[in-house]
N, C-alpha and C positions, 0 to 999 in steps of 0.2 A: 619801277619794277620791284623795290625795296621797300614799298610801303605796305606793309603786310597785315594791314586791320580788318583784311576779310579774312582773315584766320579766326574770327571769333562768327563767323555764319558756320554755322548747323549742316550737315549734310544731308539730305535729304536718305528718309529710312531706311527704303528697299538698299538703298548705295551703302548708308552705313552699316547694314548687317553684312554684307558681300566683303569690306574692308576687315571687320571686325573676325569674320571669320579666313581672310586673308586668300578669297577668292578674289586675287588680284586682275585675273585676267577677262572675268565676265562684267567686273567695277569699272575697268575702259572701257568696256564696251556700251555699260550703263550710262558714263559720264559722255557720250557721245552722243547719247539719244536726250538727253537732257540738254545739254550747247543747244542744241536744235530748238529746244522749246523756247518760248517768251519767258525767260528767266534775267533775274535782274542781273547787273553788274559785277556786284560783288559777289554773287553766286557764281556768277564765271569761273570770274577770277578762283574763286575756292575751288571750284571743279579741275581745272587747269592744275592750280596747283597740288591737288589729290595727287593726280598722274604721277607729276616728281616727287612726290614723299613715298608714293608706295615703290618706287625704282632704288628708293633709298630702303626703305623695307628688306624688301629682295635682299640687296647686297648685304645688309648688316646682320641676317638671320638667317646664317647657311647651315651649320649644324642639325642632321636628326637627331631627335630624343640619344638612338644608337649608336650614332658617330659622335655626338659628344660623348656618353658612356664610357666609347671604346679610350676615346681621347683622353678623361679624367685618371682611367685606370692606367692609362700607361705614363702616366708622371707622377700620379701619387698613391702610394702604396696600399693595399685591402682595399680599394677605394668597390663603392657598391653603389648598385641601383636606387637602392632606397636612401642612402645620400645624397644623391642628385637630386630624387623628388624633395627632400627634404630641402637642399640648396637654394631648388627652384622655389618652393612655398616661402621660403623664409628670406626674399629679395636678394643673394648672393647670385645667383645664375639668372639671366636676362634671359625672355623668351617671346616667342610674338606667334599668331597662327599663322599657317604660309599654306594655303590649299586645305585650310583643315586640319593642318597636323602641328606640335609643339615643335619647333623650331628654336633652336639655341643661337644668342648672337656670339659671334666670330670673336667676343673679346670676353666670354663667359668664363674660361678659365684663370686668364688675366687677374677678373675682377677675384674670383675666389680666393685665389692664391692672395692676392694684395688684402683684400677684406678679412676673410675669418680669423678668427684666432689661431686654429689648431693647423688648417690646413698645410701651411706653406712646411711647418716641421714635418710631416710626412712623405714631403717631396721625395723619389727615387733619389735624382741627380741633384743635392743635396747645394744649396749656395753656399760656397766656403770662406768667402771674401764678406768680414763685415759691411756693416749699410755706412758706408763714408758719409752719404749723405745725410742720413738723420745723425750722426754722431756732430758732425760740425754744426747742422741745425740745433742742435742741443745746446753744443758748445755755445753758439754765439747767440741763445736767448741766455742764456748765462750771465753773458757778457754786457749784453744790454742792458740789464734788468740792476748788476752790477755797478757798470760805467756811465750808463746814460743815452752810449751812442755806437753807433757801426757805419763806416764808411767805406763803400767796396769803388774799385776800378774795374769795369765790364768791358769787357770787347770781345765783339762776335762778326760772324757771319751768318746771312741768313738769305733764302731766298727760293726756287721754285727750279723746276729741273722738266722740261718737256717730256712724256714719253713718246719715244719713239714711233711705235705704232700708230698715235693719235695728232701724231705733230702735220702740220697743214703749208706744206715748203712754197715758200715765194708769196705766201697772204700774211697779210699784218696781224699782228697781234697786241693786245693791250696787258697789261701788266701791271700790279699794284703791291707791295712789298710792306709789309708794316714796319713800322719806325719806330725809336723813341722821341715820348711828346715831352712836355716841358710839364710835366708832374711835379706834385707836391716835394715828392722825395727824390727827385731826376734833376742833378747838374750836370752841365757843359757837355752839351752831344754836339757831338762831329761825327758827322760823313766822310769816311776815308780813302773808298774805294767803290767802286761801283760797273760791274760786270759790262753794261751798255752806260749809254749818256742820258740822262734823267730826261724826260720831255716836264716831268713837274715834283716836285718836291711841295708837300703839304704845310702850309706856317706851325710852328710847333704846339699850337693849342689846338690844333685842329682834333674835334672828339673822338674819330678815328682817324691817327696818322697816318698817310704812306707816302711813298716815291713807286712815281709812276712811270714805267717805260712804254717804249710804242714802237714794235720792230718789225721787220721781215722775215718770216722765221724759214730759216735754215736746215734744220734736222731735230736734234734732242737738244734744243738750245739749255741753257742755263742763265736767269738772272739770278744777279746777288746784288749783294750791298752791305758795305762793310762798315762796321757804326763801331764805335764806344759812349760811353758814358760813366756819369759818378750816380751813385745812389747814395745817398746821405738820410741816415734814419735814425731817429732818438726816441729814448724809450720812454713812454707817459707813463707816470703811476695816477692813475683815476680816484680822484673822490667824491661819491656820490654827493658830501654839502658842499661845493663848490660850485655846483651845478647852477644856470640860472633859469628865471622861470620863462625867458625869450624865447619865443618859437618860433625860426624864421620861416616865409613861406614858398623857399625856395625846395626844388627837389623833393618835394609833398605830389608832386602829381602824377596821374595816370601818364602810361608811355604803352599804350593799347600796339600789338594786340598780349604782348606777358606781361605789361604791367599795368592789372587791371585789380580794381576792388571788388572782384566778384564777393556774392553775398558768401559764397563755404569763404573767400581769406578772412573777410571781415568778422565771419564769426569765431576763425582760428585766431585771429588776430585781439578779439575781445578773451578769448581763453584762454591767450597765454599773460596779456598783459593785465588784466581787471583793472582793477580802480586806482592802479598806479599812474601818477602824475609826475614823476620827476624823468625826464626823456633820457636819461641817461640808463637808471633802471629799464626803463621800458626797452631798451635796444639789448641791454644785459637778458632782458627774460626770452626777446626775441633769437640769440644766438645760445642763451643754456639750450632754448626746446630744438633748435635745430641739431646742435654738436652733440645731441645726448638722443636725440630721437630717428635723425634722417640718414640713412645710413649710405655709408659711401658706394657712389656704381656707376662705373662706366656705364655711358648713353648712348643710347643711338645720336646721327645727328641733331643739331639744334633744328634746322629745317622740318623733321618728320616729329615734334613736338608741338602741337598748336597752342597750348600756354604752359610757357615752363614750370611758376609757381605752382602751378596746384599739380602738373607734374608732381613735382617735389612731396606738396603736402598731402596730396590722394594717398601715392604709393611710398613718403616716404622713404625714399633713397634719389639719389642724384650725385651727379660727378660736383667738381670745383664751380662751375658756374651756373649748377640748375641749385645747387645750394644759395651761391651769394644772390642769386636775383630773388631768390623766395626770401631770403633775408631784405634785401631792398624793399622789396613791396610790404611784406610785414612794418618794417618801420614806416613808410609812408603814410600806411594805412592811420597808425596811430598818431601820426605828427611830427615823426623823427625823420629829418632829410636825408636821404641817401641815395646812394649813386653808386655806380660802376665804375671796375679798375680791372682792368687786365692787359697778355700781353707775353712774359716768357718766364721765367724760371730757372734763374741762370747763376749756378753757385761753379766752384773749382774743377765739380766730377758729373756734371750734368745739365742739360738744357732742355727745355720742354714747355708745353703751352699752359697756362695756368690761368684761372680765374678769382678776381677776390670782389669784394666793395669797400666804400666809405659809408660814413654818419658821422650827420654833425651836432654837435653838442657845444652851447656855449659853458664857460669860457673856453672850452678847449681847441674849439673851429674842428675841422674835417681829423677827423678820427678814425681807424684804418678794423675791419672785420674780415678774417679768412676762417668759415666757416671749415671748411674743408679740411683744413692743417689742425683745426683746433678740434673736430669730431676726430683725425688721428690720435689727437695727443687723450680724447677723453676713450676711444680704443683700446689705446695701450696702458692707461689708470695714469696719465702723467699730464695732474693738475694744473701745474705751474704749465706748461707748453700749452692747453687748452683753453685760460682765462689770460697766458700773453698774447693771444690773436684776436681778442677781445679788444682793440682798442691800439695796438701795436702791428708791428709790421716787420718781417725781414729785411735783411739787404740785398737781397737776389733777384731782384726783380726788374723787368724792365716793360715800362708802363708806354701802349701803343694806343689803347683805347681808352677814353672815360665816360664813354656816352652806351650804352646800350643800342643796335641796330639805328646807325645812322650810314649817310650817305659819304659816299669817300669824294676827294679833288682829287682828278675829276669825275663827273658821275660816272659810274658804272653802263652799262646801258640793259645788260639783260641780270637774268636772276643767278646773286652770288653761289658759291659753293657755300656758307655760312652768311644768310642773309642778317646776323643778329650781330656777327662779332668778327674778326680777324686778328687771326694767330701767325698763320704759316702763307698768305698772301691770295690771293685772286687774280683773274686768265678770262679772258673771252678775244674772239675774233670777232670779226665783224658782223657777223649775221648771227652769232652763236654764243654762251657761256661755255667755258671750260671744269670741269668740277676736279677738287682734288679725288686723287685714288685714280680715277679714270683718263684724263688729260695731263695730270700732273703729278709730280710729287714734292715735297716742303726738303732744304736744305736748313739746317741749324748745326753751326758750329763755334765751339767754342775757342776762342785766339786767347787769351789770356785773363784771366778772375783771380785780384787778389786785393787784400785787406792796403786802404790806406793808411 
């Protein structure tokens, strides 16, 4: 049910104008009459899974033009009409049709406030508390770049919380909690605690990790799972004649249906790199055009995106992991191996879901890219933090996945809430998928983070 390469079939026209203009309710009804016809397989499949993207649609694009307005003006100050369109034109405010009308997505002010330059200082209710967070992020590229090395000790809790209304008392339920794997930069994980009794724990290389529970649900149960780990990360200083001319052939391949060589990557891919041969450059040209061109934005789910990259490089903006996969596939395209890494983000004053990549370069083997952190730092004119994620890596991380939309121990049986990735865990009953937001909600807490 994971295997999502009828995302790259075409939707038939009359269905995609009806989508496009976000008459969601006559497009079920279109996709009904179409099931019925002699239509192949993977057209089904696509058709079925329209249904649930556009239910994801709905929920992420509640805002009118007007209620967001009313919303903007009441946080931040003079705030006007013609800001908004402005906002909107210039990728800072997300929007979709919904019946025909511009509809704002529920995280539209979020994204502003976090993105623009000017906005967040015209806030009414003013943040008084410096950013703890970026100042020790600072601090300890400092330090790295300095000493060589950062070693943190992590321990958390994390886990999935039933809601009440949606909870299904006396029928089983399946349960999958992500882990830490045995990453490049990941020592000595222990299992400390754990809410139920594990029916499986995933071996630590597994490409996406978890622990798996299997219960009878009760009321607003709650699973958790209580972990630590060491993150051990030293800082590479890169130089281009070091490089050598091996080009291994691993991690060069298509991973259909977002990691595809359509002809627009291939030719963005020939635009940014030209007639450069050293792959190490080539990965450098690939992350300057991202961190300086793709602008940061909360997304809708990965599920209602049918290929992330060109997401990314159509419109140009993407969150943490529609940046690093458009970074993966760009490198591939030209010969530079790379892969996925994601998982949590987990420093002394915060915890949250994060997305990055690898590339590999000999002599230096797997080398670390956060697109993401590093169009921050080229945001804020802070060079040094923009070309340290170049090739470097914090210590705050903790690595659940390496594999882009793979299958979990044990399989799944229906369609994920995140059929690409897991951050905050997955839920189905027996006949049924549970989706976060609607069945569930994500517990992340943090027990103790501090410098070995």
């Amino acid at each position: 049910m994971n295997n999502l390469k009828f995302l790259a079939v075409d939707l038939p026209e009359d269905l995609k104008n009806l989508v496009i203009y976000g008459d969601f309710e006559k497009a079920e009804k279109l996709i009904d009459i179409y099931l019925k016809r002699n239509i192949s397989t993977m057209l089904k499949k696509r058709l079925n899974f329209e249904k649930h993207r556009m239910k994801i649609l709905r929920k992420e694009y509640i805002y009118t033009y007007d209620h967001a307005l009313k919303i903007a003006k009441e946080k931040i100050k003079n705030f006007t009409g013609e800001e908004l369109d402005m906002l909107k034109d210039e990728r800072y405010a997300d929007w979709q049709y919904i019946n025909g009308n511009v509809m704002f997505s529920n995280k539209f002010l979020d994204n502003i406030l976090k993105v623009h330059p000017t906005m967040e200082n015209r806030l009414i209710n003013k943040r008084n508390e410096p950013d703890k967070r970026t100042m020790l992020l600072n601090e300890t590229i400092e330090d790295m770049m300095e000493k060589g090395e950062k070693k943190y000790f992590i321990h958390v809790k994390t886990g999935i919380k039933l809601k009440k209304g949606s909870s299904r008392i006396n029928e089983t339920i399946k349960v999958h909690i992500p882990i830490p794997q045995n990453a490049i930069q990941i020592k000595n994980i222990k299992i400390l605690n754990t809410s139920h009794e594990p029916k499986f724990i995933s071996p630590q290389d597994h490409p996406q990790r978890t622990i798996y529970f299997e219960e009878k649900v009760k009321g607003e149960d709650i699973f958790t799972v209580e972990y630590s780990y060491e993150n051990h990360v030293k800082y590479t200083k890169l130089d281009y004649e070091k490089v050598s001319d091996i080009h291994p052939p691993f991690y060069t391949e298509q991973w259909p249906p977002h990691i595809v060589f359509t002809p627009f990557l291939v030719d963005l891919a020939k635009k940014i790199v030209g007639n450069e041969t050293n792959p190490l450059k080539k990965a450098k040209n690939i992350y300057d055009y991202i961190t300086k061109n793709v602008q940061y934005s909360f997304v809708r789910p990965y599920a209602a995106i049918l290929n992330i990259p060109e997401y990314a490089a159509h419109n140009l903006k993407g969150d943490c992991g529609v940046q690093g996969l458009l970074f993966i596939t760009l490198c591939r395209i030209v010969g530079v191996p790379a892969r996925w890494q994601s998982g949590l983000y987990v420093d002394p004053n915060y915890i949250g879901c994060h997305d990055w990549a690898q590339f590999y370069v000999e002599p230096y083997g797997w080398l670390f890219a956060d697109p993401s952190f590093g169009g921050s730092g080229y945001r804020k004119n802070n060079e040094k933090k923009r070309n340290f994620y170049f090739g470097n890596l914090d210590p705050f991380r903790m690595v659940a996945n390496s594999t882009f939309q793979y299958e979990f121990l044990p399989k799944k049986n229906f369609l994920r809430s995140d059929p690409c990735d897991n951050q905050v865990g997955e839920a189905e009953y027996l006949d049924e998928g549970i989706y976060d937001g609607d069945g569930f909600e994500s517990i992340k807490e943090i027990i103790d983070v501090h410098e070995i």
